[in-house]
TORDREN-564701 format. One line per 10 residues: their letters; for each residue x, y, z of N, C-alpha, C. Coordinates in steps of 0.02 Angstrom, whole numbers, plus 50000, padded with zeros to 5 digits. Example, Ala and Ser with C-alpha at 12.3 -4.5 7.8 and 13.67 -1.06 7.14 Angstrom:
BEGIN
AS = 50660,49716,50390,50615,49775,50390,50660,49835,50390; 50642,49888,50354,50684,49947,50357,50645,50002,50394
# end
This chain:
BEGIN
XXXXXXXXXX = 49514,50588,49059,49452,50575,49095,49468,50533,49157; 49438,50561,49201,49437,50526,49281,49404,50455,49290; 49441,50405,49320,49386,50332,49333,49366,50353,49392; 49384,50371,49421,49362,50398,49511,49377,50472,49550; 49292,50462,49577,49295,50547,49600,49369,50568,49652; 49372,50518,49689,49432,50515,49741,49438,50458,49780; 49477,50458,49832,49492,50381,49838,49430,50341,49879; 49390,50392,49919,49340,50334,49928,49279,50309,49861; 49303,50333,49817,49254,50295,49756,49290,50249,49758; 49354,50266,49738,49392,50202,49719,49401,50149,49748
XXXXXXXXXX = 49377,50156,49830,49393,50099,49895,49320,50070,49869; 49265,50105,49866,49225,50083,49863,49200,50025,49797; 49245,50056,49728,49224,50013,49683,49283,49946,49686; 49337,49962,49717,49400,49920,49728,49362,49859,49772; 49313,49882,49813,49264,49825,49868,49244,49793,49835; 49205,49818,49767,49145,49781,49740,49183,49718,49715; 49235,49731,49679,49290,49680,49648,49299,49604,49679; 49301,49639,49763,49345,49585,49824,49279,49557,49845; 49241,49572,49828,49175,49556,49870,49157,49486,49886; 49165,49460,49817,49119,49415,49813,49177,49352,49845
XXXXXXXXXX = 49245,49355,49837,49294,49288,49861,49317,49318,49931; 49321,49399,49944,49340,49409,50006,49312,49417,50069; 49242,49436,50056,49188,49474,50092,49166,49430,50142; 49141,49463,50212,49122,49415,50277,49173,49353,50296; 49243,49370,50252,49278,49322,50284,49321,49306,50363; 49339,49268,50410,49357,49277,50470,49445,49296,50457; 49468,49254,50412,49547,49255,50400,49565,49314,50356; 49538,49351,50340,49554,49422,50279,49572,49470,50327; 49620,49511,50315,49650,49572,50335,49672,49628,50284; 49645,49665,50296,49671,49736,50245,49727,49785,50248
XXXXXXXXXX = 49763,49785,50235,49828,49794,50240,49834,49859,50206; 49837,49949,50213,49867,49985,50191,49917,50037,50164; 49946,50058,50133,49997,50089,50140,49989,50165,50102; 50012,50183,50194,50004,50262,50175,50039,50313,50142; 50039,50363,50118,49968,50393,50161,49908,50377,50103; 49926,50372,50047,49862,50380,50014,49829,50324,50015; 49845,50258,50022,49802,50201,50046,49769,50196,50077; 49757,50237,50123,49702,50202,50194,49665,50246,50179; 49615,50296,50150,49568,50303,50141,49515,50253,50083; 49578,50201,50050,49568,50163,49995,49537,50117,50038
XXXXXXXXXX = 49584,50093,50073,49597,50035,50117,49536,50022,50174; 49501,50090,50198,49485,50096,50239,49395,50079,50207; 49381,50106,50147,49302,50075,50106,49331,50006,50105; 49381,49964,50089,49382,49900,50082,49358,49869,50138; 49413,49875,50205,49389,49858,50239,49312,49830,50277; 49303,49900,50260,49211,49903,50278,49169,49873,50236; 49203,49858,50178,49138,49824,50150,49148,49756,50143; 49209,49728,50153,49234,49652,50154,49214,49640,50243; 49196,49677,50292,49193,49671,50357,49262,49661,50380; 49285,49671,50367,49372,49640,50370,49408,49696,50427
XXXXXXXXXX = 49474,49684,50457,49487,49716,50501,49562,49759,50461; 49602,49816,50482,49612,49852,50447,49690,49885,50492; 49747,49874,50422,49800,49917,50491,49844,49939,50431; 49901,50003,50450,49947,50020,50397,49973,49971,50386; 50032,49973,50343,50082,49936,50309,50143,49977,50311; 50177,49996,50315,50236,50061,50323,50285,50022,50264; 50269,50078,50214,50341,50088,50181,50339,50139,50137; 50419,50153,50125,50454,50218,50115,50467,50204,50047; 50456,50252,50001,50510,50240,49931,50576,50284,49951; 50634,50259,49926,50694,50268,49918,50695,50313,49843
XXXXXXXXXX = 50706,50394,49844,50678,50417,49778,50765,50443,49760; 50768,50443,49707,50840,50461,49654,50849,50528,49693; 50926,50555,49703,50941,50601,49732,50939,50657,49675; 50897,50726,49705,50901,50755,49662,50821,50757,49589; 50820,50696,49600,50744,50674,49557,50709,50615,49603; 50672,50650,49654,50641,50607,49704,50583,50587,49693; 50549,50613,49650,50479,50565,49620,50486,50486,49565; 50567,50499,49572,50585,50426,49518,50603,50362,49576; 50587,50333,49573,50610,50283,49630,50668,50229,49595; 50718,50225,49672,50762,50164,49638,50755,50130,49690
XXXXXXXXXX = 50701,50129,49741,50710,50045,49762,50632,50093,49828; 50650,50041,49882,50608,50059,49933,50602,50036,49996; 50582,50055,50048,50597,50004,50110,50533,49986,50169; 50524,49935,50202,50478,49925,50223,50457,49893,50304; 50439,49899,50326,50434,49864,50406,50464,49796,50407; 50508,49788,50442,50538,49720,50466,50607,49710,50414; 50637,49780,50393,50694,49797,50376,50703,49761,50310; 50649,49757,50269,50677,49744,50200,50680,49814,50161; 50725,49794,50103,50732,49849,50062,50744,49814,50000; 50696,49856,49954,50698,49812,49867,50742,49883,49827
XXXXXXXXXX = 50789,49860,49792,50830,49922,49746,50797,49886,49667; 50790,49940,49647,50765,49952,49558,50838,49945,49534; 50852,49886,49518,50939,49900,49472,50942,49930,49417; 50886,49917,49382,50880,49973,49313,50899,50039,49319; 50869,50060,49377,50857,50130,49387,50949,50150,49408; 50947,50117,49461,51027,50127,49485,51088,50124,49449; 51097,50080,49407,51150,50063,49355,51149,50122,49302; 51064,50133,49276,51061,50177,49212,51100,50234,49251; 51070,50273,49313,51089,50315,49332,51170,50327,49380; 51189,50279,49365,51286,50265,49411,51251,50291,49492
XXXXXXXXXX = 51207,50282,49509,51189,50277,49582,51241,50250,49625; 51269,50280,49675,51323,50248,49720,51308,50183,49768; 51318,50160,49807,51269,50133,49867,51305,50180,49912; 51341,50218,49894,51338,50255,49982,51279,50310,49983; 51256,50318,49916,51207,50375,49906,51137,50321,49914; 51138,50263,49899,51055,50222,49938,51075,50222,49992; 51120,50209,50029,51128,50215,50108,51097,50253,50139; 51120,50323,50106,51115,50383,50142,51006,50419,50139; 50993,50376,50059,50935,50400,50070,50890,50340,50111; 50909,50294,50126,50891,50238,50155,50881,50252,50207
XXXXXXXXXX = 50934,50273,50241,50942,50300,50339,50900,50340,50336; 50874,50409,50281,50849,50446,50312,50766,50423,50300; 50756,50394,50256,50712,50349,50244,50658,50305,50311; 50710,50287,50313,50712,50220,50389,50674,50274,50474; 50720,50345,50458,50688,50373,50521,50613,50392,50491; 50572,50410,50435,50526,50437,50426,50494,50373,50429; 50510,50330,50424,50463,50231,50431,50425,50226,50493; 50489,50249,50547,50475,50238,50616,50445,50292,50648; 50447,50345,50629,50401,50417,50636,50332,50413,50632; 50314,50351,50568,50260,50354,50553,50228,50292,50584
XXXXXXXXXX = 50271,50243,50590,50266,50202,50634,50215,50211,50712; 50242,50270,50736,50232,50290,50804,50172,50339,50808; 50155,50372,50757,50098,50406,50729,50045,50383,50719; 50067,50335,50685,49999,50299,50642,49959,50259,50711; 50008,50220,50735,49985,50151,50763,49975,50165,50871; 50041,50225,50872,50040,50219,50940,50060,50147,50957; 50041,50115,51039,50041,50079,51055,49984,50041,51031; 49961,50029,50973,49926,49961,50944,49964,49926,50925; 49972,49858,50920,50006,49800,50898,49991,49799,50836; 50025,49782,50769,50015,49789,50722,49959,49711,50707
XXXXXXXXXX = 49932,49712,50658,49884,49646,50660,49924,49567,50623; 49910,49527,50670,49959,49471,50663,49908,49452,50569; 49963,49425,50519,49939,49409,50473,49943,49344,50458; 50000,49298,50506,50010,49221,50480,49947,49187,50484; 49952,49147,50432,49889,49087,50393,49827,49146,50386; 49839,49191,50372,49782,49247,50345,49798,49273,50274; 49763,49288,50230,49734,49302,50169,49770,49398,50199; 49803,49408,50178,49833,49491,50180,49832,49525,50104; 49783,49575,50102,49769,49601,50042,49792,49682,50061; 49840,49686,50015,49889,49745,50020,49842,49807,49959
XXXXXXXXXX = 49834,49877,50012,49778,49940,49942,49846,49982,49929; 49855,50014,49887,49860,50074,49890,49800,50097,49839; 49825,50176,49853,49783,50207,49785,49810,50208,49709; 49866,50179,49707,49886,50163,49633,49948,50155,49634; 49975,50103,49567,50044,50095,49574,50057,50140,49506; 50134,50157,49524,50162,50194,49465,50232,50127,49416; 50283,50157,49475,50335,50091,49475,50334,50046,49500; 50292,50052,49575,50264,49988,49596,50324,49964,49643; 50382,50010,49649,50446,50004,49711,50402,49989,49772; 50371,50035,49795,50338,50008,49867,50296,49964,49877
XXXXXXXXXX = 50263,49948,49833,50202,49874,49834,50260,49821,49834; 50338,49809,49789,50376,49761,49799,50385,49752,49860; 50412,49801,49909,50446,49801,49955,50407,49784,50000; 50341,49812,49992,50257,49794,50059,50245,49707,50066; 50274,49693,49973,50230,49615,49975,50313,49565,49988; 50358,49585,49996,50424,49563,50024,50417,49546,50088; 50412,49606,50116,50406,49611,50182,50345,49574,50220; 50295,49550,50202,50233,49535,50213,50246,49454,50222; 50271,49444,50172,50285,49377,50156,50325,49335,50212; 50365,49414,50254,50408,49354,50294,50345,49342,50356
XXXXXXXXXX = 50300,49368,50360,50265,49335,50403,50201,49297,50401; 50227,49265,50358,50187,49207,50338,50109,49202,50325; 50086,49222,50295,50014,49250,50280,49996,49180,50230; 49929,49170,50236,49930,49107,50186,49907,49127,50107; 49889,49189,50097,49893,49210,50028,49881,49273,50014; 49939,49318,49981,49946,49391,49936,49922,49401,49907; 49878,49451,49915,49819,49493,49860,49848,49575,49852; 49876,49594,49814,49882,49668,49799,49822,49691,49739; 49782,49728,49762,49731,49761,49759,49726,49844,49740; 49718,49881,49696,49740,49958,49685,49699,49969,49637
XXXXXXXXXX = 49666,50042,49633,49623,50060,49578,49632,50048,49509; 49729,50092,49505,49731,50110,49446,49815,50081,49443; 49842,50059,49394,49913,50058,49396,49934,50068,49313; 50014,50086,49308,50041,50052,49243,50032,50006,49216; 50012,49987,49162,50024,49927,49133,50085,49873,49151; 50140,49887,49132,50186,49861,49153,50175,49849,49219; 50168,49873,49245,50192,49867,49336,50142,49822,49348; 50078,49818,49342,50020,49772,49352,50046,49679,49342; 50080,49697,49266,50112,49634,49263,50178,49598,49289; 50212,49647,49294,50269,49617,49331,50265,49609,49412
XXXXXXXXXX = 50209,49625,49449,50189,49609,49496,50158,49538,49536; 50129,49513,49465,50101,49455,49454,50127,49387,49485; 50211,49396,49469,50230,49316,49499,50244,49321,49562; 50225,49377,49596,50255,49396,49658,50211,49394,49710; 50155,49386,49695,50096,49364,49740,50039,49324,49722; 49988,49301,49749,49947,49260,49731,49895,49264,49683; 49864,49363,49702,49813,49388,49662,49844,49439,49657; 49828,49472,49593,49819,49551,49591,49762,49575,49543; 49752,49641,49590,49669,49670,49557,49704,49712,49536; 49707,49763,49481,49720,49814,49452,49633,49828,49419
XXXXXXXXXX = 49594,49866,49449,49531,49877,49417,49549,49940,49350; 49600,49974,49343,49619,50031,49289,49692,50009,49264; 49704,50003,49204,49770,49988,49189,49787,50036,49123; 49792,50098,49126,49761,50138,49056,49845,50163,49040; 49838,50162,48964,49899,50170,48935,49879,50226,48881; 49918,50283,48874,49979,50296,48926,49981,50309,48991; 49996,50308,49040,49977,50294,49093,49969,50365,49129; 50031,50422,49137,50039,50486,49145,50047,50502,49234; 50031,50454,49270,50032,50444,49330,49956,50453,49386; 49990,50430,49427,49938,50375,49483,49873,50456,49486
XXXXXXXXXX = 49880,50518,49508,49855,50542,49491,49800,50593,49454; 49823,50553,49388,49809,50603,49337,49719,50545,49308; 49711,50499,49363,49640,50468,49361,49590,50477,49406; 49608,50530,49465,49576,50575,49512,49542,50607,49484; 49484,50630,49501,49463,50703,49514,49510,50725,49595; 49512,50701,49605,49509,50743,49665,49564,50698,49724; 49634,50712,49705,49685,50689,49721,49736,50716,49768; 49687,50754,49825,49744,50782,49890,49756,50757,49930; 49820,50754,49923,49863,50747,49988,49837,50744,50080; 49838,50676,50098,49817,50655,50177,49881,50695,50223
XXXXXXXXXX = 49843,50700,50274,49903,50727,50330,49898,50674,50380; 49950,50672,50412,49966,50617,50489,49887,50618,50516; 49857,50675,50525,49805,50680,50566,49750,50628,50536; 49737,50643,50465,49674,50629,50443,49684,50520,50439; 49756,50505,50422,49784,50450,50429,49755,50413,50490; 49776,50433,50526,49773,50428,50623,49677,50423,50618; 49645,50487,50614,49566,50440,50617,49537,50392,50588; 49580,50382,50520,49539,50345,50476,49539,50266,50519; 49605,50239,50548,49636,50204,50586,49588,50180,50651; 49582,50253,50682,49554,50236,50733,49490,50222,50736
XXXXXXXXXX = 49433,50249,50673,49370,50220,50644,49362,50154,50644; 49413,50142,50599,49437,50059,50580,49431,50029,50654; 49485,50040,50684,49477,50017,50760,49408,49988,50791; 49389,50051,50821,49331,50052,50843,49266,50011,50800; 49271,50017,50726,49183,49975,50695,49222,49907,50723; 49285,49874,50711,49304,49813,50730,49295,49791,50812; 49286,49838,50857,49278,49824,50912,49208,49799,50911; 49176,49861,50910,49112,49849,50895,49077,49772,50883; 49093,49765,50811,49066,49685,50795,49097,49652,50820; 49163,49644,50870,49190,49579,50903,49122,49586,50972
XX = 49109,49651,50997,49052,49651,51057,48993,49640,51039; 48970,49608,50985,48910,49600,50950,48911,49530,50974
# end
């Protein structure tokens, strides 16, 4: 059984959550990571009034079995490796290298897509609340809230509809808050709590962005 029709239910009931400690705040920023985040990211935004930008990062997926992740990488050149994953599997590092580099060009691809010439949104002494639409292993939320951290934000909120059990918790000491509104066991993947779970393209990414943009202009000309 489905908790959400698709991800704007889920942005939308993911709002109701943040509402009441995040909402009409001046220092909150919404932070997503695509692609399937920012349609998440993008109901948050709007209903916290909050202003709204990607997050770029890549999972690093097992060669050969690329939906398993052994680590991941993220804007401002961090990269988190899953040692479990790597060791169980005799993973080389010349073989994370290699998916790393190619990794690294699809970061900056999307980089240049997503954002164009917008400046990404400064987060120091701001409240940065990181969406996706669900964690599985939770490799890229490490690597998002790593990376986040080096620029000094005054407090980590990772925020997501649905996640693993596990992953919900071992997330915990690693940031300030976390919302997991679905934590259902067995879990079966991030997916399989959709109705209605397709795949975003660059394009649809790119408006949701530039929506965001623009309502934020808007109320700064108010």
């Amino acid at each position: 059984m489905a908790f959400f029709q698709n991800r704007v239910d889920a942005g939308r009931q993911l709002a109701q959550r943040l509402m009441a400690e995040y909402g009409n705040r001046s220092d909150v920023v919404v932070l997503a990571l695509p692609r399937g985040g920012v349609p998440v990211a993008f109901e948050v935004a709007q209903q916290l009034r909050a202003p709204m930008d990607v997050f770029l990062v890549r999972k690093l997926g097992v060669p050969g079995q690329e939906e398993l992740a052994m680590g991941a990488i993220a804007t401002g050149g961090v990269r988190v490796v899953n040692p479990g994953v790597v060791r169980s599997l005799g993973i080389s590092e010349e073989a994370i290298e290699a998916v790393a580099a190619q990794e690294q060009r699809e970061l900056a691809r999307r980089e240049r897509a997503y954002r164009g010439d917008h400046p990404a949104l400064d987060v120091r002494e701001r409240v940065a609340i990181l969406v996706d639409d669900g964690l599985a292993t939770g490799a890229s939320m490490r690597a998002a809230v790593t990376a986040v951290r080096l620029q000094k934000p005054s407090k980590v909120v990772v925020a997501v509809p649905v996640a693993a059990p596990d992953t919900c918790r071992s997330l915990e000491p690693l940031v300030d808050e976390i919302i997991c509104l679905e934590t259902p066991a067995p879990f079966f993947g991030v997916g399989a709590w959709y109705r209605d779970f397709s795949q975003l393209t660059d394009d649809q990414v790119r408006a949701l962005l530039e929506r965001a943009q623009e309502i934020a202009r808007a109320g700064q000309a108010k």
